[in-house]
Each structure stands twice: as C-alpha cells, then as structure tokens.
N, C-alpha and C positions, 0 to 999 in steps of 0.2 A: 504494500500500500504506500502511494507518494507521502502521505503523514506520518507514515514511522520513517520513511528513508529521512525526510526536512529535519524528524524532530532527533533523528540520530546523529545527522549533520550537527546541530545546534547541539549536541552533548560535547563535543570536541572544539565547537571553536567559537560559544561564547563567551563575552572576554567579561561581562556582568551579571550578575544577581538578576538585576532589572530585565535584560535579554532573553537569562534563560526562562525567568518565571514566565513572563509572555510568548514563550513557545511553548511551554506546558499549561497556560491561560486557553490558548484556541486550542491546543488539542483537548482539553477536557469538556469546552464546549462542542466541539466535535462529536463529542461522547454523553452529549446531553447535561453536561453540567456548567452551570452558572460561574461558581466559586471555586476555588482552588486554593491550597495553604499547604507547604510545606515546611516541616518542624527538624531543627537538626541538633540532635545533644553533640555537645564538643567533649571528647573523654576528659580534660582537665580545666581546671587540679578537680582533683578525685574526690575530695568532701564538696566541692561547689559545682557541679560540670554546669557549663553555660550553656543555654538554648539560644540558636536564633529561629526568628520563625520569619518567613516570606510569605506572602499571602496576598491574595487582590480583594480582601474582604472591606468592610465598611472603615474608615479610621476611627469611628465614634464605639466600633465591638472593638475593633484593635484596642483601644484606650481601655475602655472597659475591662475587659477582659484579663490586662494586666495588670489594673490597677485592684481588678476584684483576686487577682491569683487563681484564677477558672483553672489554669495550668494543672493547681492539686489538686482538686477534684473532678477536673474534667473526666468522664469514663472512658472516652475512647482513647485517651492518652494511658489513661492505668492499661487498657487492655491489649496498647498496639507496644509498652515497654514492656509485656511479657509474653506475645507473641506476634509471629510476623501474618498468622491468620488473619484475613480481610474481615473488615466489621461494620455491618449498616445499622445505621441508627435506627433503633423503636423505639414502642412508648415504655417501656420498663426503664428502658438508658435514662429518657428524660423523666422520669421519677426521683431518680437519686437527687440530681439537683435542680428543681423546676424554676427556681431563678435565672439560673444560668442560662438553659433552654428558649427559657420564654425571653429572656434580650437574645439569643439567637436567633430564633424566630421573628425576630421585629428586625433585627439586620437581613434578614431576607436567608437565614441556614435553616432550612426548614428537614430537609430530606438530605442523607448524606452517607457519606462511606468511607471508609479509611485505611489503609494498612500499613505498618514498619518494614522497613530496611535495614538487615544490618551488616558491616562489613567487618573484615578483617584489621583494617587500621584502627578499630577502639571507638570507630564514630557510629550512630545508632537517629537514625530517620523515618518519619512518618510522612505519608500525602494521605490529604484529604481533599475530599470532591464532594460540592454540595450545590443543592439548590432549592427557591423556592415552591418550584412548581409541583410535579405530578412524582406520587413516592415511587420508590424503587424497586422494581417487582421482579420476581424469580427469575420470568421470562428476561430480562433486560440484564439482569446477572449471565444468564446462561450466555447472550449474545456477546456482551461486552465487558465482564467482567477479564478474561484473558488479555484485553487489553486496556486496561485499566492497571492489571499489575505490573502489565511492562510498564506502563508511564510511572508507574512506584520507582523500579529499577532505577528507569532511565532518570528521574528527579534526586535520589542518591548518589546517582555516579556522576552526575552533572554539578550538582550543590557543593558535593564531598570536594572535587576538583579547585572552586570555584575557592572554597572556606577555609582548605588545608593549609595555607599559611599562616592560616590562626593557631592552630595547635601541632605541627610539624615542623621540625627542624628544618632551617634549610640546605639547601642541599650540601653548604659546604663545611656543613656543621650535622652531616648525615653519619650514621654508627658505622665503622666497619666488623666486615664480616668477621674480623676476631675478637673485638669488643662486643658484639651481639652472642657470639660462642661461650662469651664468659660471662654477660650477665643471664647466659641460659643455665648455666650452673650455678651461678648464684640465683636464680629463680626455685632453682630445685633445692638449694638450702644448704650447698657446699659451700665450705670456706675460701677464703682467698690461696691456703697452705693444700687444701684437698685439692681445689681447681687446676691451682700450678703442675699437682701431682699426674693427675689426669690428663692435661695437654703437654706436659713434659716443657713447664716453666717456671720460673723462681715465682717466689710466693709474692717478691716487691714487683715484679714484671704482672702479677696478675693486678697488683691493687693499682700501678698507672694504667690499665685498661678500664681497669674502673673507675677512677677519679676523671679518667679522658671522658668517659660517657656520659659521667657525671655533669662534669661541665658544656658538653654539647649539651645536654637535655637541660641547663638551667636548675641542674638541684646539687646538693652537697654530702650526700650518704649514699653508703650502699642501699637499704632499703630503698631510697626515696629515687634513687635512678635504676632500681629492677622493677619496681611499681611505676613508673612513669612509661619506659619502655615499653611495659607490658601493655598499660592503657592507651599508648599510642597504636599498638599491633605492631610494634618492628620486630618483636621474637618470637610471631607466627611463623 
C-alpha cells in the first residue's frame, strides 16, 4: 500500500517531532481516527524516568491532563506499561475514573484504542488513536487493527530515533565492546578480582574499564554505571 511505503519513508528521514507526528496524524485518519498521541518513557534516571508525550489533541486536555496527573490513573496507560496487548476503550475503563473520561469526552476522545512498544534500548512506548464519532467495532478490528499495530511499531522506531539523544550516549562517548564484556560480569555480581580472572586481566585493568564507563555514562560507581547500562539496553 502507497501509505505504508510514505509512512516508512518518513520513519528514516524525519528530521522533527512535529514531521513525524503529522505523518502518523493522516495515517490514522486514514484508518478512521481523529486523534493521535504518542507516549514515550525515557529509561532515566531510574527513580524519575521522564515521559514525553506528542499528540494533536486539544491544548486545553493537554493542560489539563497534566496538571490533573491523569498520567497515574489513566487505565490505558497502567495496562499498555504491563503489556504490549492492544486495548479499546469501554464503559468499565471509564468507570474507574469518570472525571477524567468525561473532560475527554468534551475534548472530543470519545472512542479509542491503544497499545505499547517496547525495545531493546530500555525505552518503552505507547500510541493511541481516538475519536469522536462512531465506537469501534469487532468488525473494524478484524479489518484494521493489523494495521494499526504496525503504525505502533512504526511511531517507536521513529520517536525512539528522533529522542535518543536525550538518554544515549553519544556516539563518541559510546561503551566498547570490552567495557560492555565487563560491566556484563559485573551485572552478574563478579568482582573486579573475579572479572580480571575470567578475561585473563589484572584486577586495576578491570576497575579503568569500569570507571571509563562510568564516566561515559555520567555516573560514579560500579553499581550506578551496571544499572544505567542496563537501563539504557547497551548489555542486550
């Protein structure tokens, strides 16, 4: 189909935010939907991870929304951070919190569907597709849901690209592949004396491979640069 080839095109060489969401904007009306919003958790730091969210929704739900923290009680969000299962909004969902529902509903999210992304680098992503007309029926599942989730896909791989300088090293400050070998054994709980033993090197040769990663990744301990790695996915 010409709209998955544009919109695969537009994965690789949109150079903004703004760009890619409005190629993911018409494809979803495409697909009979209004609204469009994707959500992207950044892996750090790991007690606070940051959300950004893009969306072409109302700015007056956008404000709201924030200001009310919908974020933590939102249901589709609890249900798309524990699995990457697609989920249409009914009337049970908007039961939990009928506040929130009902200013969605006046911003025009009436009927809606959602599912996560997650990758390998540590980042974790939701799209959502809503609108306010006519709800979403089996029938309209069966046809278009398949493509619906590739535009999941395609809104992670495009966003991820787009954001990764927020939480990845650059590139000349990337691990190498022997510093990644040894915060893997220090992931699994060797020492710097057992690590040296295992790769047949001195025990102060393991700890500048660690303090080197340390300081590319912007922390100061072993723990805090095998937990940062890890949350970024570079010891996948």
């Amino acid at each position: 189909m010409k709209w998955m080839d544009e919109l695969l095109d537009t994965l690789d060489t949109a150079r903004t935010e703004a760009e890619l969401l409005a190629k993911i904007e018409s494809t979803a009306r495409y697909l009979g939907f209004d609204s469009c919003a994707y959500g992207i958790r950044i892996p750090i730091p790991v007690t606070r991870p940051k959300v950004v969210m893009i969306n072409n929704f109302a700015m007056a739900w956008r404000q709201r929304y924030a200001q009310c923290g919908y974020i933590a009680v939102d249901p589709t969000v609890k249900h798309c951070t524990e699995s990457t299962t697609p989920i249409v909004w009914d009337e049970q969902m908007t039961l939990q919190n009928p506040q929130m529902w009902e200013e969605a509903r006046a911003a025009g999210l009436v009927h809606g569907w959602a599912q996560s992304s997650l990758d390998a680098r540590g980042s974790g992503g939701m799209l959502t597709l809503a609108r306010a007309g006519e709800p979403i029926t089996p029938q309209e599942l069966a046809a278009n849901q398949k493509y619906m989730r590739f535009l999941v896909h395609i809104a992670h791989q495009g966003f991820s690209r787009l954001l990764a300088p927020q939480w990845q090293p650059p590139m000349d400050k990337a691990l190498s592949m022997r510093e990644c070998e040894v915060l893997k054994w220090a992931a699994d709980g060797k020492t710097a004396q057992e690590i040296g033993l295992i790769l047949s090197l001195s025990r102060e040769t393991i700890k500048f491979h660690l303090r080197n990663a340390g300081s590319k990744l912007g922390v100061h301990n072993c723990t805090a640069t095998v937990v940062r790695a890890t949350s970024l996915g570079l010891l996948a």
